[in-house]
C-alpha positions in Angstrom: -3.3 12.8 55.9 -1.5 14.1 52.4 1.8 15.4 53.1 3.1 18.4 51.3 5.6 20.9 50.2 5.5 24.8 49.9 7.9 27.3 48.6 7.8 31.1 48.3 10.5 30.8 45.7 12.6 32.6 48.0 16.1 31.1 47.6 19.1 33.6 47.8 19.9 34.0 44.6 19.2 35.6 41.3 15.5 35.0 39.5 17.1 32.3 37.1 18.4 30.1 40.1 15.6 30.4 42.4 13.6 28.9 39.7 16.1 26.4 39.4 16.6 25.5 43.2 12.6 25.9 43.1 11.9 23.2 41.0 14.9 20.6 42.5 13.1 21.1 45.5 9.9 19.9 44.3 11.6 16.9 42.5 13.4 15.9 46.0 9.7 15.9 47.4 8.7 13.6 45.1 11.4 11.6 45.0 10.9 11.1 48.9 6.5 10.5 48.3 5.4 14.0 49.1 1.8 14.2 48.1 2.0 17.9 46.6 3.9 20.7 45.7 2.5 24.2 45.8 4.1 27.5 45.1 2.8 31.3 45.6 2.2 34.0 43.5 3.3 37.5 44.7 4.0 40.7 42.0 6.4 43.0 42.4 8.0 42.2 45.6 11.4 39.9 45.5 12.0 39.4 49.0 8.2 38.8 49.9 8.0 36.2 47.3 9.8 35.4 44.0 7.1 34.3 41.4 4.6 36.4 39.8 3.6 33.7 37.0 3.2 30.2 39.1 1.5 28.2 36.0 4.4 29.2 33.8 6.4 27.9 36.6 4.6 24.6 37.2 4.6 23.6 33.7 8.1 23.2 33.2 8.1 21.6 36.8 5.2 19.0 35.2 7.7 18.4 32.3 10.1 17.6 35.4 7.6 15.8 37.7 5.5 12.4 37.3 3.5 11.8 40.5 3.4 14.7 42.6 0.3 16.9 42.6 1.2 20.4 41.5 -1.1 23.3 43.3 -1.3 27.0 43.3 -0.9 28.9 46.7 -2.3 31.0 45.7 -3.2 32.7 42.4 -4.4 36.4 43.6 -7.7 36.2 41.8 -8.7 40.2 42.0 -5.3 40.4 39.7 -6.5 38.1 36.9 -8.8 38.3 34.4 -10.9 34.5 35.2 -11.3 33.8 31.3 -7.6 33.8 31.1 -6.9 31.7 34.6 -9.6 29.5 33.0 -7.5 28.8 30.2 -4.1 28.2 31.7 -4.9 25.9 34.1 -6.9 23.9 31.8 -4.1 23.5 29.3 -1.7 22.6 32.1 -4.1 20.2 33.8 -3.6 18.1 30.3 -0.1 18.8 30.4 0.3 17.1 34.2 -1.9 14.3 33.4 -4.5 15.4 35.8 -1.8 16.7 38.8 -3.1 20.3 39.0 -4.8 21.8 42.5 -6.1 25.6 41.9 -5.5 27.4 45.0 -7.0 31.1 44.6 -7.7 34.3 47.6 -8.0 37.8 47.3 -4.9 39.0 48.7 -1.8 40.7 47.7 -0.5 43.5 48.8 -2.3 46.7 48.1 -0.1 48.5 46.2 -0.2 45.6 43.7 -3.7 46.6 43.2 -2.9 49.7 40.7 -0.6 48.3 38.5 -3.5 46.1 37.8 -6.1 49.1 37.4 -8.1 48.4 40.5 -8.6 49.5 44.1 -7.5 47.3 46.9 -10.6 48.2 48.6 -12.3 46.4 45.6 -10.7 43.2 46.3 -13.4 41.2 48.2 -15.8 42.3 45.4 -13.6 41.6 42.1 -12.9 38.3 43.8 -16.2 36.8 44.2 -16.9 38.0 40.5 -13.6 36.2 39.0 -14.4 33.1 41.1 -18.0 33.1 39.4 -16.6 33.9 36.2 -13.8 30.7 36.6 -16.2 28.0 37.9 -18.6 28.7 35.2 -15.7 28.8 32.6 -14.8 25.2 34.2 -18.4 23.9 33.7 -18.5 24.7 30.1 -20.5 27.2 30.3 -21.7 30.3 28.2 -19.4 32.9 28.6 -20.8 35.0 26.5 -21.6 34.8 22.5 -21.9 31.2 22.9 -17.7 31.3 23.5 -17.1 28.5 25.9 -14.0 27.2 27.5 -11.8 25.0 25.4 -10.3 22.6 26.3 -13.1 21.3 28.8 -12.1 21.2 32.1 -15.1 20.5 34.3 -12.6 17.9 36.7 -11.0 21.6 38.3 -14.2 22.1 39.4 -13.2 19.6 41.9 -9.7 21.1 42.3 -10.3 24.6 44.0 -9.0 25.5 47.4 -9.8 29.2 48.6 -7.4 31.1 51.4 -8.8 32.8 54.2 -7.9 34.1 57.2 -11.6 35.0 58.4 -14.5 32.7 59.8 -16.8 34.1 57.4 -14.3 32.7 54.5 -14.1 29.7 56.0 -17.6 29.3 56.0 -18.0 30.6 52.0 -15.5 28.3 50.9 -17.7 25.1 52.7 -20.9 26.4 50.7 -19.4 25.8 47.4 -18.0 22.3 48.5 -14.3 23.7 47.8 -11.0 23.2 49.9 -10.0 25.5 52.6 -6.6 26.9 52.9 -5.3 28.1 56.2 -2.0 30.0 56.5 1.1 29.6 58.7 0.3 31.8 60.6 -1.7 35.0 60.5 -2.4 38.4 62.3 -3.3 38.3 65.7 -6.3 40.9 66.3 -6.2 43.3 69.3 -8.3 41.9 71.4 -6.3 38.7 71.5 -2.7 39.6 71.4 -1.8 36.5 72.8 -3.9 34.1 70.6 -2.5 30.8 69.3 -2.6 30.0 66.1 -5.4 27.1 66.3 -7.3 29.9 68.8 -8.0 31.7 65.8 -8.1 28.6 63.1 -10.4 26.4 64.8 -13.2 28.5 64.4 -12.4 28.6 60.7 -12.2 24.9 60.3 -15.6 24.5 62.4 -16.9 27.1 60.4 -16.1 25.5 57.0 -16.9 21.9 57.9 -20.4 23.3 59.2 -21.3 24.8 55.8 -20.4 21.8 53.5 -23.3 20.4 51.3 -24.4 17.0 52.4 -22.3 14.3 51.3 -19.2 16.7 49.8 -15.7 15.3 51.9 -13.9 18.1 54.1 -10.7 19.2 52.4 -8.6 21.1 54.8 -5.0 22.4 54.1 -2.7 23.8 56.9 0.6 24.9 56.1 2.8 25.5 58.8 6.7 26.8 58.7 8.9 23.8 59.9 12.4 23.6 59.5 14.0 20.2 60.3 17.7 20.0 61.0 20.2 17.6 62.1 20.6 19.4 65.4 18.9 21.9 67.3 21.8 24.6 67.4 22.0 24.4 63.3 18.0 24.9 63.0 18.3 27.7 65.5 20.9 29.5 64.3 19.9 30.0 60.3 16.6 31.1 62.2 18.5 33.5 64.1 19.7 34.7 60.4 16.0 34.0 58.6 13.2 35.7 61.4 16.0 38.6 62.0 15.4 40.0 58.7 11.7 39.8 59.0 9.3 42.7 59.8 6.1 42.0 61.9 3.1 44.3 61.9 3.2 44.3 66.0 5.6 45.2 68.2 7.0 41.8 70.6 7.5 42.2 74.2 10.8 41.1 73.5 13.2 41.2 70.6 14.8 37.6 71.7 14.7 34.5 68.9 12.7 32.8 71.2 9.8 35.1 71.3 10.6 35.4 66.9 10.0 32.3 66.9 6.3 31.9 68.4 5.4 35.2 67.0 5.9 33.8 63.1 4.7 30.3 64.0 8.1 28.7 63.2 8.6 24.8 64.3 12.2 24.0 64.3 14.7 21.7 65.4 15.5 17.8 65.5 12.9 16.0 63.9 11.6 14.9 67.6 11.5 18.9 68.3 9.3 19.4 65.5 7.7 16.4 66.1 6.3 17.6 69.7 6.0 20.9 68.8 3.4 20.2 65.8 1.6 17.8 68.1 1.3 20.3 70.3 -1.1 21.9 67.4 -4.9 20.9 67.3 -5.4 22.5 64.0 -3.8 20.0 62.5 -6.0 17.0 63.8 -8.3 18.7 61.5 -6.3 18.6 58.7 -6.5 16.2 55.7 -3.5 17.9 54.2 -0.5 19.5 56.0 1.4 21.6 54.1 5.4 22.6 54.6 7.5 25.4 54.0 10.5 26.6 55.4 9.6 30.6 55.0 10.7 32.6 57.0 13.3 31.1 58.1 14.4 30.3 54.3 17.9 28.4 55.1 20.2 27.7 52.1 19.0 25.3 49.7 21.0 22.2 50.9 19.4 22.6 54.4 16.4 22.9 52.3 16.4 19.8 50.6 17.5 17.7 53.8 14.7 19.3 55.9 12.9 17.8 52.7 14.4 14.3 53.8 14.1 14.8 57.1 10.1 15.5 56.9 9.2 12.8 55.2 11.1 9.9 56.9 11.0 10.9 60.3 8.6 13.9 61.2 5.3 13.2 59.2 5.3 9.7 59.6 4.8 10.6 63.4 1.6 12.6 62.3 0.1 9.8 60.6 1.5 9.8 57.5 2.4 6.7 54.8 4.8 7.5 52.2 3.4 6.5 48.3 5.4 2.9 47.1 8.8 3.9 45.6 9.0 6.6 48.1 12.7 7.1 49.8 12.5 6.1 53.4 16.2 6.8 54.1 
C-alpha cells in the first residue's frame, strides 16, 4: 500500500494563500513519508475547487519537494489540447527528477465546456481522441510533419491513471495497462439509493483488474475524505461547519450531520474512529494506493496539517502501511 495526500486547493483564503497553504501541506506529507501528493484541476469555480493550472502549480511545489511523487487528479482532458499536455508534463517530469503521476478524466462541469469551444455532450468523444493523441506524443511518435515530442518522454507512458465512475471505464483503463482512479465518493443511481460506496466500486475494480494485459501490475487508487482529529467532538464539529455548506444532487431522508456524513463518504474522528471506520471499507483491500483529502469537510489549515500527522503515524500504519526511512513517526 502507497499512502497519499489530496487537496482541492480549497483553503479559506484568497488565491495567493491557498497556493501557499497548498503547497505546505504537501511539504508536511513528505516530511511525515507520504508516498504522493496529488491536486485537482477545476476552471472557473472557486468554491468547487481552486486550481485551474495544476502543472504550473506542481512545479514550484517540485522546486519545494525532494521525494514525494507529485500526480494530477485530474487534468480534464476534453479541455486540453494533448500536444500541449504532452509538453508540460514532460518538461516537469525532468524538473521533479522523475516524481510526476498523470492523472487525466473527462469531467468537469458542463458549463466549463464552452469557454473551451466544445459541447459537454462531446466529452466522452474529445476524450478518447486527446488520450490517443497524448500517449502517442509520449511514445515519440509522428505527430504530424514528422514534429515529434521533445523532450522524450516515453517513461509517462507508465505514469497514467484514468478517473471513472462507471464499470465500462474501469474496464477501458485495464485494456491500456493504465492506473485506475476511483473517487471519494460518487453518485448513487436510482435504483440503489442506498448503495455503499464499495457496492458500486467493486464492480469497477473487478472490472479493471479483469481487462489488464497479461503480466501488467494492478494500479488501483482510492481516495477517500478522512479527517483525523484529536477528539471526536473537534472532528465533528468543523464537519458540522464543512458538509453544511455542501449541496448534494439528492434529497437525504434527513438533514442531521449524521446522515451528511454517510451521504458524502466522510470518515472522521480519533484516529481509532477513522481507523474502524476505513476497515469497515472493502474497496480498499483492493487498493495499492489510498489516497486522502479532507474535502468537504475542508477544516482550517492547522487541523489540516495535524490530520496530516495524525494519518501517517497512527491511521495508515493500521492499514498496512510503512512509512519511507526519514519519515516523522511522532
Amino acid at each position: 500500500m502507497r499512502l497519499g495526500f489530496f487537496t482541492r486547493v480549497l483553503d479559506d483564503a484568497p488565491p495567493a494563500e491557498r497556493y501557499r497553504l497548498a503547497t505546505e501541506q504537501i511539504r508536511h506529507a513528505e516530511a511525515y513519508g507520504f508516498d504522493s501528493a496529488w491536486v485537482a484541476q477545476h476552471h472557473f469555480d472557486g468554491e468547487e475547487g481552486g486550481l485551474p493550472a495544476p502543472l504550473v502549480f506542481l512545479s514550484q511545489v517540485a522546486a519545494r519537494t525532494e521525494r514525494i511523487r507529485l500526480g494530477t487528479g485530474i487534468i480534464t482532458l476534453p479541455l486540453e489540447h494533448p500536444v500541449r499536455v504532452a509538453e508540460d508534463t514532460a518538461v516537469l517530469d525532468l524538473l521533479t527528477g522523475g516524481r510526476l503521476e498523470v492523472g487525466v478524466g473527462g469531467g468537469g462541469t458542463p458549463s466549463s465546456f464552452a469557454a473551451f469551444g466544445h459541447d459537454s455532450a462531446e466529452r466522452a468523444a474529445l476524450y478518447a481522441e486527446h488520450l490517443w493523441v497524448l500517449r502517442r506524443a509520449w511514445a515519440g511518435e509522428d505527430l504530424g510533419g514528422g514534429n515529434r515530442l521533445y523532450p522524450s518522454a516515453s517513461r509517462l507512458l507508465d505514469a497514467v491513471w484514468e478517473a471513472t465512475f462507471s464499470v465500462p471505464g474501469g474496464a477501458r483503463a485495464g485494456r491500456a495497462g493504465h492506473g485506475l482512479m476511483l473517487s471519494r465518493t460518487q453518485p448513487r443511481p436510482a435504483e440503489q439509493p442506498q448503495a455503499t460506496l464499495a457496492d458500486l466500486q467493486i464492480p469497477i475494480v473487478e472490472a479493471y483488474e479483469e481487462s489488464l494485459p497479461a503480466g501488467v501490475a494492478p494500479r488501483v487508487m482510492a481516495s477517500r475524505t478522512a479527517f483525523v482529529a484529536d477528539s471526536r467532538a473537534e472532528a465533528l464539529h468543523y464537519a458540522e461547519l464543512g458538509l453544511g455548506r455542501r449541496r448534494l444532487p439528492f434529497e437525504l431522508p434527513s438533514s442531521d450531520l449524521d446522515s451528511r456524513i454517510t451521504a458524502f463518504d466522510v470518515h472522521l474522528g480519533t484516529p481509532q474512529d477513522v481507523i474502524e471506520s476505513l476497515l469497515a471499507d472493502p474497496t480498499l483491500e483492493r487498493a495499492t494506493d489510498v489516497v486522502f483529502q479532507v474535502h468537504s469537510v475542508d477544516p482550517p489549515h492547522p487541523l489540516v496539517l495535524r490530520s496530516i500527522e495524525l494519518l501517517a503515524t497512527e491511521v495508515a500504519p493500521a492499514l498496512g502501511w510503512l512509512p519511507s526511512a526519514g519519515a516523522r513517526t511522532t
